[in-house]
Biopython code that builds the backbone (N, CA, C, O; Angstrom):
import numpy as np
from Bio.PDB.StructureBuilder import StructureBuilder

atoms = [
    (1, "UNK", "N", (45.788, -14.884, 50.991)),
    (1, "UNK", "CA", (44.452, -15.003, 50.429)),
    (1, "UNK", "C", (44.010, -13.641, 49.903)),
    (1, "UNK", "O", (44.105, -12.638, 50.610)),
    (2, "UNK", "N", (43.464, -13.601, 48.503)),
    (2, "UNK", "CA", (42.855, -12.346, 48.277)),
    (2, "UNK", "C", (41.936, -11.839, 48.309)),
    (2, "UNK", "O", (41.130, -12.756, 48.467)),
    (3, "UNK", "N", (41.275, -10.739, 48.261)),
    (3, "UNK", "CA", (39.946, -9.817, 48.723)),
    (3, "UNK", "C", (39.024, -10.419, 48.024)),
    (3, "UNK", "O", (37.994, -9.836, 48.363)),
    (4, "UNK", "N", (38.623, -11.573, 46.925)),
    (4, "UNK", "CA", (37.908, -11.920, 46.491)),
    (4, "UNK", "C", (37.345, -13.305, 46.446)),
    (4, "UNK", "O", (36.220, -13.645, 46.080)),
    (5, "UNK", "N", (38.896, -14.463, 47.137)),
    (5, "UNK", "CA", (39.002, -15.390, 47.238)),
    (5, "UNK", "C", (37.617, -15.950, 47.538)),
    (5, "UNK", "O", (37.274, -16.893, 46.827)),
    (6, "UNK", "N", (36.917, -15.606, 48.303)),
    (6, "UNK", "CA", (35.397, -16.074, 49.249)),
    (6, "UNK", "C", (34.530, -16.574, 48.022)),
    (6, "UNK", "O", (33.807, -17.570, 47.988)),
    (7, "UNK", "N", (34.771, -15.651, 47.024)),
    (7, "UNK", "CA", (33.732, -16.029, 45.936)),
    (7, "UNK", "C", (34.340, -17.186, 44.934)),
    (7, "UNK", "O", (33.476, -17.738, 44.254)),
    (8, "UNK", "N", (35.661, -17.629, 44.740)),
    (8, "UNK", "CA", (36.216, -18.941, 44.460)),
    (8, "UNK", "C", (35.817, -19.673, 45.069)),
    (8, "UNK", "O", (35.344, -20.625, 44.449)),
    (9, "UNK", "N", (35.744, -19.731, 46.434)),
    (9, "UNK", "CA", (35.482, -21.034, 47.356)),
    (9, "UNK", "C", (34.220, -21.556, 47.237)),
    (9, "UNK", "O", (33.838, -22.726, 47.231)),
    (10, "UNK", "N", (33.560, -20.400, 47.133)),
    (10, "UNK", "CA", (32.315, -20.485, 46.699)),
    (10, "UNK", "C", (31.288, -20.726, 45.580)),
    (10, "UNK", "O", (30.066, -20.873, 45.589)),
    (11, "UNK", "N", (32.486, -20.712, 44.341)),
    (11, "UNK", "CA", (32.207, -21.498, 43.214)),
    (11, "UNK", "C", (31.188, -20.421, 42.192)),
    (11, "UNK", "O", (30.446, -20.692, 41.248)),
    (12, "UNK", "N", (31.541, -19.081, 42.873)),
    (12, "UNK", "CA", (30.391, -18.230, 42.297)),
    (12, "UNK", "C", (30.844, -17.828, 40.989)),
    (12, "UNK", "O", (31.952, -17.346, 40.753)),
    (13, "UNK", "N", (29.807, -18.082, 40.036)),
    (13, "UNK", "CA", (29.857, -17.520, 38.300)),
    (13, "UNK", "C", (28.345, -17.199, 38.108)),
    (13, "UNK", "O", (27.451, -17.327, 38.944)),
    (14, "UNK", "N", (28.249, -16.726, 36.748)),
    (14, "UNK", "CA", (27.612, -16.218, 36.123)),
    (14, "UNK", "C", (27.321, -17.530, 35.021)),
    (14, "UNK", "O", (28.312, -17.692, 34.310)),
    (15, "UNK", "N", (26.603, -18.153, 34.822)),
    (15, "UNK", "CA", (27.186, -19.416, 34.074)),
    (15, "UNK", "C", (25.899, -19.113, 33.035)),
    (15, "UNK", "O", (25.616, -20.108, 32.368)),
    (16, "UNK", "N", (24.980, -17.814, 32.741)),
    (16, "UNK", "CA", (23.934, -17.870, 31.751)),
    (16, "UNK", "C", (24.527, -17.013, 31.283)),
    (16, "UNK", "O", (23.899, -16.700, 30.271)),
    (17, "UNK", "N", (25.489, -16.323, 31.391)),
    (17, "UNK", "CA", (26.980, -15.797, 30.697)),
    (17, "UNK", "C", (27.975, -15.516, 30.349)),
    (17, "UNK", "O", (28.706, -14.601, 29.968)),
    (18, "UNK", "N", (27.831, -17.060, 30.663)),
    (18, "UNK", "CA", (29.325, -17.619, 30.228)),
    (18, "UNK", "C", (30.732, -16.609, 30.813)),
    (18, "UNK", "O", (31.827, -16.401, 30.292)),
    (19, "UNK", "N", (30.085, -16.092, 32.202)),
    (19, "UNK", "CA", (31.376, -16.226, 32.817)),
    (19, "UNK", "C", (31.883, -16.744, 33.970)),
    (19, "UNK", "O", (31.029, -16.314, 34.745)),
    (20, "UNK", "N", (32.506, -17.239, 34.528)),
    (20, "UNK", "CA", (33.034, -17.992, 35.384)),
    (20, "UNK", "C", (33.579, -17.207, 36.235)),
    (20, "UNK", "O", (33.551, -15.990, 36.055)),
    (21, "UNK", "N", (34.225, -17.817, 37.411)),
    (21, "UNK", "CA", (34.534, -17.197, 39.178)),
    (21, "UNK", "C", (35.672, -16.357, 38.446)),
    (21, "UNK", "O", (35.630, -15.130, 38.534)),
    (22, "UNK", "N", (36.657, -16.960, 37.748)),
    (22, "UNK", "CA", (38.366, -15.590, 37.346)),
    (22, "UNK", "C", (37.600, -15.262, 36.389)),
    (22, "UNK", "O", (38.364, -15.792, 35.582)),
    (23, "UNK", "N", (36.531, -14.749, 35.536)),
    (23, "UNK", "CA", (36.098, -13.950, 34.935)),
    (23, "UNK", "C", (35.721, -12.636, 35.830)),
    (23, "UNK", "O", (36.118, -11.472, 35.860)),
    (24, "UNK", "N", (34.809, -13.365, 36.504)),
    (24, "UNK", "CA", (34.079, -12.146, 37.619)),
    (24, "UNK", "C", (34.954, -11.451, 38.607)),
    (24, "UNK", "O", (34.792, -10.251, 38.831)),
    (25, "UNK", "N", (36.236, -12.430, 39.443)),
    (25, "UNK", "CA", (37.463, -12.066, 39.793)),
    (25, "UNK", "C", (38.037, -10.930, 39.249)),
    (25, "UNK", "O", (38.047, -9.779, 39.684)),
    (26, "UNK", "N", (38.570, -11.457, 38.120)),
    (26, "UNK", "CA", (39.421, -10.393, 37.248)),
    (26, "UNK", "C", (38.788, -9.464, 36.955)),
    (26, "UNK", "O", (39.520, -8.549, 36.577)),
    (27, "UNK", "N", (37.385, -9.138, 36.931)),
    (27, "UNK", "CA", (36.793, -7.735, 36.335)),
    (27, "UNK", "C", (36.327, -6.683, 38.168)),
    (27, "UNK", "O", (36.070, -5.488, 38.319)),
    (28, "UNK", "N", (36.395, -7.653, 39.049)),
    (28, "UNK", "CA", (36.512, -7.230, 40.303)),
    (28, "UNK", "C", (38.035, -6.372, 41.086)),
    (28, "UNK", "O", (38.182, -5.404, 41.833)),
    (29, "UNK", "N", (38.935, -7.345, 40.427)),
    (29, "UNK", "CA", (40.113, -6.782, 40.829)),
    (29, "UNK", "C", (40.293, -5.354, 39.854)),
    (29, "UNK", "O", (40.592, -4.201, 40.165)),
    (30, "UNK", "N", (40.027, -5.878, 38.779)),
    (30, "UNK", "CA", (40.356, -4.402, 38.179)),
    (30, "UNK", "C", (40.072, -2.994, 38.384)),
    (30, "UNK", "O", (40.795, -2.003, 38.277)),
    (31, "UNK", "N", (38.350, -3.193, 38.835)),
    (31, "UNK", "CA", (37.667, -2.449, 39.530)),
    (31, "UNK", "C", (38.351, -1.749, 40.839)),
    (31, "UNK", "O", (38.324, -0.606, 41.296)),
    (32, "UNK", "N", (38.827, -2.682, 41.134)),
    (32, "UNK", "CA", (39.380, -2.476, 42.611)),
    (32, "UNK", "C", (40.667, -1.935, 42.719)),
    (32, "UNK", "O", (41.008, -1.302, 43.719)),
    (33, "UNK", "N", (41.602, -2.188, 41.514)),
    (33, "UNK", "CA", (42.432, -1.221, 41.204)),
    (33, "UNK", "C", (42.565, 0.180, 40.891)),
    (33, "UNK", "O", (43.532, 0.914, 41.100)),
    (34, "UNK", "N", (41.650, 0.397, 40.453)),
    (34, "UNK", "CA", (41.258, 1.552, 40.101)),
    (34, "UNK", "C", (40.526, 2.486, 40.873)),
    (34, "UNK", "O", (40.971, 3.631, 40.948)),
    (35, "UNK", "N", (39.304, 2.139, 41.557)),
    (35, "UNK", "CA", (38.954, 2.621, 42.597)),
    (35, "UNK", "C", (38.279, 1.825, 44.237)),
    (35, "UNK", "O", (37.381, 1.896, 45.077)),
    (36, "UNK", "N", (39.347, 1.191, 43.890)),
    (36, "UNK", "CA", (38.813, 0.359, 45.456)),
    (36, "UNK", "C", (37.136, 0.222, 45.391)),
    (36, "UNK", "O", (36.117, 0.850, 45.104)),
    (37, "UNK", "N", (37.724, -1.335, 45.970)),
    (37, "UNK", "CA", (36.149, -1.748, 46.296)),
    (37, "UNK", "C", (36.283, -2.796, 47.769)),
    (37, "UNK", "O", (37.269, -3.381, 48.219)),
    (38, "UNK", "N", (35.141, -2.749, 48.166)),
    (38, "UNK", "CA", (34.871, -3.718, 49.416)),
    (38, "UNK", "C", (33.775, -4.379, 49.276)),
    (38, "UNK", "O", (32.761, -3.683, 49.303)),
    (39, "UNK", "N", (33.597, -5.782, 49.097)),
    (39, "UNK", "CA", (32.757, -6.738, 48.862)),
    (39, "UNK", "C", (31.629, -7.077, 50.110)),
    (39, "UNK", "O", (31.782, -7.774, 51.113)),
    (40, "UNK", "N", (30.805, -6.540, 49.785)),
    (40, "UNK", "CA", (29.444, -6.399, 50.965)),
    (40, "UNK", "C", (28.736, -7.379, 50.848)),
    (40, "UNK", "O", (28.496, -7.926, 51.924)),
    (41, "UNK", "N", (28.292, -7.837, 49.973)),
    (41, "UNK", "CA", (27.436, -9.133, 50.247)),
    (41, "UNK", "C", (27.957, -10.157, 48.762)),
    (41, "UNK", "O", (28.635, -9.841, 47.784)),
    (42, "UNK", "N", (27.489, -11.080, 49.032)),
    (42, "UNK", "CA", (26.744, -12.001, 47.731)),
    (42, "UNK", "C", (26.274, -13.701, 48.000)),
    (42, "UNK", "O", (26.520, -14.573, 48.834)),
    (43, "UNK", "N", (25.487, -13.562, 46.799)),
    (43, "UNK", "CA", (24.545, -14.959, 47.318)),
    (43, "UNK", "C", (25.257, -16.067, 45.778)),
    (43, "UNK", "O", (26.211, -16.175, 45.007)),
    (44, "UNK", "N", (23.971, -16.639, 46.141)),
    (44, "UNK", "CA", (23.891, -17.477, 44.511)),
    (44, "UNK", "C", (24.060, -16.631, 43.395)),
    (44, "UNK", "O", (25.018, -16.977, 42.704)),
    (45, "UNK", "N", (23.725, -16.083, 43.170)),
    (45, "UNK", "CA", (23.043, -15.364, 41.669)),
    (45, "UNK", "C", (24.152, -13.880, 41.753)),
    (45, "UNK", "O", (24.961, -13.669, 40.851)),
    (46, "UNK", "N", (23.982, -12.706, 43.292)),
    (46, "UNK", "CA", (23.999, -11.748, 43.183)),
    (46, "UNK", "C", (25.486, -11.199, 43.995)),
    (46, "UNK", "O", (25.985, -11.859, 44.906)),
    (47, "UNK", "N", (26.014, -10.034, 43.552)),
    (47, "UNK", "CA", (27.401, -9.413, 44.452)),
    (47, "UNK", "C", (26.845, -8.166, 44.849)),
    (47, "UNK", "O", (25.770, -7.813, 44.364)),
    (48, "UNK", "N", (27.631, -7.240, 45.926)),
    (48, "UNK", "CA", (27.159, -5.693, 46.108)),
    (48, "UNK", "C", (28.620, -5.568, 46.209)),
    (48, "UNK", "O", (29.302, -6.416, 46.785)),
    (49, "UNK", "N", (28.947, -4.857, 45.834)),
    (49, "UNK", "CA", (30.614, -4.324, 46.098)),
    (49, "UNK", "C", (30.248, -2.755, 46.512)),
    (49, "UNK", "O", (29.286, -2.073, 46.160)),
    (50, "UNK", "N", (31.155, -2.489, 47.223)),
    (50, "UNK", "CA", (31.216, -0.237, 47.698)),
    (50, "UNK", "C", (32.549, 0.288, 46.835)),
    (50, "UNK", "O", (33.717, -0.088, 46.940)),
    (51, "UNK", "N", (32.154, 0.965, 46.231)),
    (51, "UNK", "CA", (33.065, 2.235, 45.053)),
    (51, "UNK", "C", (34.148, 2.902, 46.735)),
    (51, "UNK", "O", (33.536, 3.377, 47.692)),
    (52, "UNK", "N", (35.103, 2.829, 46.737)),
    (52, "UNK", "CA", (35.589, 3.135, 47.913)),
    (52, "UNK", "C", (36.046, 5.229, 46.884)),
    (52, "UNK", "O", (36.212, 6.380, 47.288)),
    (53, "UNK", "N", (36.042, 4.639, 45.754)),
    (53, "UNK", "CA", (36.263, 6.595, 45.142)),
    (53, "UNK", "C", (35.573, 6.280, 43.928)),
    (53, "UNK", "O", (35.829, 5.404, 43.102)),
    (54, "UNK", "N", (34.486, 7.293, 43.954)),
    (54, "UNK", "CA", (33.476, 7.077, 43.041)),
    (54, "UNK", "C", (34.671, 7.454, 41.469)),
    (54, "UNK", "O", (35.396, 8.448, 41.508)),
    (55, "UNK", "N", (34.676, 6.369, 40.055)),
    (55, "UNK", "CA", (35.005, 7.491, 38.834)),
    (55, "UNK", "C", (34.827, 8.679, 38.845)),
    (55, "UNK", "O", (33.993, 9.322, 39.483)),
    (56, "UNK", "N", (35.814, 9.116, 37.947)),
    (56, "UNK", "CA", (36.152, 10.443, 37.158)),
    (56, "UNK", "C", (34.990, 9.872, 36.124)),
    (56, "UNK", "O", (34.167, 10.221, 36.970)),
    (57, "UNK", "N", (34.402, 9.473, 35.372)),
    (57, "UNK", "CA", (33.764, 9.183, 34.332)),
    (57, "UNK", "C", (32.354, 8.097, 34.971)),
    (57, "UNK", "O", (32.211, 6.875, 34.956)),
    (58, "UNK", "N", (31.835, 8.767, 35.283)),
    (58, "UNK", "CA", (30.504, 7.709, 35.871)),
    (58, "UNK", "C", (29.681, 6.721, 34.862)),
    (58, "UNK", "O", (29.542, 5.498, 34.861)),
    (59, "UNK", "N", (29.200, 7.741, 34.013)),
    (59, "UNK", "CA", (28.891, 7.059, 32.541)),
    (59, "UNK", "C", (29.256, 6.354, 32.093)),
    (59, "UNK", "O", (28.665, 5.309, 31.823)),
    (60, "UNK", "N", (30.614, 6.684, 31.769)),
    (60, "UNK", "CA", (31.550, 5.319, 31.237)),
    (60, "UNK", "C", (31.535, 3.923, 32.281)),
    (60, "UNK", "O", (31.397, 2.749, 31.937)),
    (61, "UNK", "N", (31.664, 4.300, 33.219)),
    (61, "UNK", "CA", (31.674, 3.269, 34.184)),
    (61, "UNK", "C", (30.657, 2.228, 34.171)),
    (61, "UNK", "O", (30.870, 1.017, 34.237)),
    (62, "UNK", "N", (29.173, 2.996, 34.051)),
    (62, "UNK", "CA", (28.136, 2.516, 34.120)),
    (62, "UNK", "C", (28.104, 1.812, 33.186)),
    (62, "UNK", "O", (27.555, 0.781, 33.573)),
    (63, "UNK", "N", (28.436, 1.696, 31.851)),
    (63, "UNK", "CA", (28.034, 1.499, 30.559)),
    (63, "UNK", "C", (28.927, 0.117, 30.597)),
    (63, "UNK", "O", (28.572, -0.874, 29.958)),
    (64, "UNK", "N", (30.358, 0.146, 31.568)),
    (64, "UNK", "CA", (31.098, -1.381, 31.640)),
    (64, "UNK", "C", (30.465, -1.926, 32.590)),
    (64, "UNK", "O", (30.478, -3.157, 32.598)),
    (65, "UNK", "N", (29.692, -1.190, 33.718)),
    (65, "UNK", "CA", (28.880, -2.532, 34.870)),
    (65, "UNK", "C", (27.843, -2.980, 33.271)),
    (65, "UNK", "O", (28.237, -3.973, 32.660)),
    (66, "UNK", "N", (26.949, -2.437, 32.866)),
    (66, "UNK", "CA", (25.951, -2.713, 32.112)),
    (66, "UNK", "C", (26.484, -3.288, 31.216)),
    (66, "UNK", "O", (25.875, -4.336, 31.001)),
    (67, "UNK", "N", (27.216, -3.172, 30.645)),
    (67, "UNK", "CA", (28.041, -4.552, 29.690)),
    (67, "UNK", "C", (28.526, -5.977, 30.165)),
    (67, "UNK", "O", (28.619, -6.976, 29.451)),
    (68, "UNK", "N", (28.782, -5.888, 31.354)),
    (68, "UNK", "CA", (29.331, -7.040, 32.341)),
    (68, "UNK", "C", (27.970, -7.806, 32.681)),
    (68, "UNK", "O", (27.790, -9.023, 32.643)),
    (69, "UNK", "N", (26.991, -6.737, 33.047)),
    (69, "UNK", "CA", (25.786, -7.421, 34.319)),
    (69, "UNK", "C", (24.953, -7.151, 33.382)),
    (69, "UNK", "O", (24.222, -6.448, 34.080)),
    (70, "UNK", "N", (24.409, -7.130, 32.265)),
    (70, "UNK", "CA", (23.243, -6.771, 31.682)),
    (70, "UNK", "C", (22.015, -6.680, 32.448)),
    (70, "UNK", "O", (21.190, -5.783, 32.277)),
    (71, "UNK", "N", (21.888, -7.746, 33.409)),
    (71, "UNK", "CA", (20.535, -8.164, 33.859)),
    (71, "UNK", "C", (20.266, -7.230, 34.787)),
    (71, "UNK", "O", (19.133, -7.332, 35.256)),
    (72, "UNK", "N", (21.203, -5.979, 35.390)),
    (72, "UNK", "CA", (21.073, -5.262, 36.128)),
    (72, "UNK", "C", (20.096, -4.095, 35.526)),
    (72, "UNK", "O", (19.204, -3.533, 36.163)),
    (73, "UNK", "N", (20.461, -3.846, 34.137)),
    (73, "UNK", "CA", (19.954, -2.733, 33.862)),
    (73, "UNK", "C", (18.041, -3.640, 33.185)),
    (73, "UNK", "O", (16.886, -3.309, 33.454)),
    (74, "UNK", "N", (18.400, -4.393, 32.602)),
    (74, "UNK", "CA", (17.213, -5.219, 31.912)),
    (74, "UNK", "C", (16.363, -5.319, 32.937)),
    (74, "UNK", "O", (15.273, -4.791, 32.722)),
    (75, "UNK", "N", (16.493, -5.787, 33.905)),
    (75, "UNK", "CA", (15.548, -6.437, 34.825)),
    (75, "UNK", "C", (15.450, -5.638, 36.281)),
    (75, "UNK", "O", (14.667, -5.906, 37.192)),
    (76, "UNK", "N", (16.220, -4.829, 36.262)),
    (76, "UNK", "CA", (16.653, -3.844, 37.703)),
    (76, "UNK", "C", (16.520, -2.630, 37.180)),
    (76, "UNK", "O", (15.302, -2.479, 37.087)),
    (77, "UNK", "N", (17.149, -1.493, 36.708)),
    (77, "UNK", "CA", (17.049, -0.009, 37.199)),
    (77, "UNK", "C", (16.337, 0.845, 35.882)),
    (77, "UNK", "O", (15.807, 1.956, 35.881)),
    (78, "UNK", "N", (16.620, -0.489, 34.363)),
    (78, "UNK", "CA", (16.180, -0.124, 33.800)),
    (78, "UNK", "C", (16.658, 0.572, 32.535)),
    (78, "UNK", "O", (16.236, 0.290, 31.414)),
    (79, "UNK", "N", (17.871, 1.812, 32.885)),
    (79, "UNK", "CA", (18.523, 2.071, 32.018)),
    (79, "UNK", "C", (19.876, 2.699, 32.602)),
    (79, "UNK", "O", (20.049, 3.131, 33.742)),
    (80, "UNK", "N", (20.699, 2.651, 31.655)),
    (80, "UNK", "CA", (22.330, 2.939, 32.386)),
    (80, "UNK", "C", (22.550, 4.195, 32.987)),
    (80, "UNK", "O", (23.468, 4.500, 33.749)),
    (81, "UNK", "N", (21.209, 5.209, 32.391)),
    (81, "UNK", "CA", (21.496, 6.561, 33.291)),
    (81, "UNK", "C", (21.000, 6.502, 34.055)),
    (81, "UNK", "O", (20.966, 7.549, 34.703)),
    (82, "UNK", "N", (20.180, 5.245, 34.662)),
    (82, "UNK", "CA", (19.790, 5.254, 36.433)),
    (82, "UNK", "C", (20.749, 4.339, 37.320)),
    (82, "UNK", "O", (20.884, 4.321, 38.544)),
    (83, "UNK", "N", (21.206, 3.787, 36.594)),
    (83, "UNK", "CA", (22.451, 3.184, 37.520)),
    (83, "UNK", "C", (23.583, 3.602, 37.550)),
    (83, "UNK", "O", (24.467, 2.920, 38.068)),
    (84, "UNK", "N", (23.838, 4.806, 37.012)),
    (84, "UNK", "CA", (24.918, 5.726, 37.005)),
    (84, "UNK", "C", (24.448, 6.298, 38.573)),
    (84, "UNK", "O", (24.988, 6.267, 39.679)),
    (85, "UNK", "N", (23.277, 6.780, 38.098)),
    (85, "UNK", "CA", (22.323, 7.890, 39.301)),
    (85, "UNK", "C", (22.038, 6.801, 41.080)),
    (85, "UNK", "O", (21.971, 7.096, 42.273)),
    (86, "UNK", "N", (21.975, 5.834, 40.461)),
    (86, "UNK", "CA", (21.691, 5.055, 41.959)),
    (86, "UNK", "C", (23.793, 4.890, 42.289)),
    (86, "UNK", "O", (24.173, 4.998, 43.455)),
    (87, "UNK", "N", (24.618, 4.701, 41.414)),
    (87, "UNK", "CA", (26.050, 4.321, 42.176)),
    (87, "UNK", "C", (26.637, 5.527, 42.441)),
    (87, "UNK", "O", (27.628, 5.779, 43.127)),
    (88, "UNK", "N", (25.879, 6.278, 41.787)),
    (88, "UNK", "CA", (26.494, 8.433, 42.655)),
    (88, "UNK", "C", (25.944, 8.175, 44.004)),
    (88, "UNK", "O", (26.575, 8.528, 45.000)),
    (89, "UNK", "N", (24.726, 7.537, 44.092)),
    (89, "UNK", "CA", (24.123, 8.483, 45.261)),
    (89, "UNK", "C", (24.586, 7.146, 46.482)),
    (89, "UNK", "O", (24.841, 7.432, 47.652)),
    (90, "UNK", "N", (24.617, 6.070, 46.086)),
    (90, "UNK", "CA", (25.209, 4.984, 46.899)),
    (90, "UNK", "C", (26.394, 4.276, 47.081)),
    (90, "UNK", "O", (26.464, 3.614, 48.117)),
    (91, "UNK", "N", (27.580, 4.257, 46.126)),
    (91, "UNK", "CA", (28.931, 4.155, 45.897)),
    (91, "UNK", "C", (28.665, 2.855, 45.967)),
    (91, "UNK", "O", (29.689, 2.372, 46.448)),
    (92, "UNK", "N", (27.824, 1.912, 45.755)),
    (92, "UNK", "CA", (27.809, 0.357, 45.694)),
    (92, "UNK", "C", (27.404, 0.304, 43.980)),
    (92, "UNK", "O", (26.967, 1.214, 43.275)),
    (93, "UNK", "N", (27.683, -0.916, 43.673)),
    (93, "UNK", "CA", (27.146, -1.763, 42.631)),
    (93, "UNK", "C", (26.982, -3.043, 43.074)),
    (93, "UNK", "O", (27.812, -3.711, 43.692)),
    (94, "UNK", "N", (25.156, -3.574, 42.514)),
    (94, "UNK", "CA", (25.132, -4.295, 42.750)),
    (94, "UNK", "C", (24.853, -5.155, 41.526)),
    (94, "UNK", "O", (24.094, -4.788, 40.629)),
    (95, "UNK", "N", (25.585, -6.464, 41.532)),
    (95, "UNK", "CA", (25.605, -7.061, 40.117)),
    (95, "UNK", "C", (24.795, -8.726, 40.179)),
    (95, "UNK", "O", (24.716, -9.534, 41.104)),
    (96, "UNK", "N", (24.349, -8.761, 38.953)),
    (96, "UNK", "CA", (23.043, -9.839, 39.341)),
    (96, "UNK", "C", (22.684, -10.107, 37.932)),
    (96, "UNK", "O", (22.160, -9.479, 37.012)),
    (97, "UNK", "N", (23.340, -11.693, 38.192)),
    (97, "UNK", "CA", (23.013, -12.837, 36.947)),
    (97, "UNK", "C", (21.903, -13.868, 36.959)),
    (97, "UNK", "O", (21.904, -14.946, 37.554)),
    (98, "UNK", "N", (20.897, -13.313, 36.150)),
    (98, "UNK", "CA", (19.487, -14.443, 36.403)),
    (98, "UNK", "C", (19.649, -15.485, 35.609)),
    (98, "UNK", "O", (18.817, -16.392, 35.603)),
]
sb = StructureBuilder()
sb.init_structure("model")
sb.init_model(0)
sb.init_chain("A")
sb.init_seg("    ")
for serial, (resi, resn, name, xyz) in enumerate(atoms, 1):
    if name == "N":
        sb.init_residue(resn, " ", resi, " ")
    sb.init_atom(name, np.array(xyz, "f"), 0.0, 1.0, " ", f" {name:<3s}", serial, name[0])
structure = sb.get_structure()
């Protein structure tokens, strides 16, 4: 079983953008390839994953959560240089489809 499986079983997508559970999967694993992640919570709507090694490139990083999760920056922090600034200072992302 894999580190993400919970959220298959669970039928979790993004479905007001058009992405689905191996959408969100696959952009999780990748993540997780790269710098490890550990899946902390999620509900209906929302995930928190932990940056287990924060990027070499934070910005950049930020700018693919904010391309993925829009609603994070729209409706949450506001703009991509504060969610750069909140995943420095907390090594989580939290991602959230309204």
């Amino acid at each position: 079983m894999g580190k993400f499986d919970v959220l298959r079983e669970a039928g979790f997508e993004a479905g007001n953008y058009d992405l689905g559970t191996d959408d969100i999967i696959a952009r999780l694993e990748a993540w997780d390839a790269t710098h490890g992640l550990e899946l902390e919570s999620f509900d209906g709507s929302s995930l928190t994953v932990r940056l287990l090694r924060l990027p070499d490139d934070l910005d950049a990083f930020s700018e693919e959560v904010y391309a993925f999760c829009p609603d994070i920056v729209w409706q949450g922090c506001e703009t991509v240089e504060a969610l750069a600034a909140s995943i420095a200072e907390t090594s989580t992302v939290f991602l959230w489809w309204d």
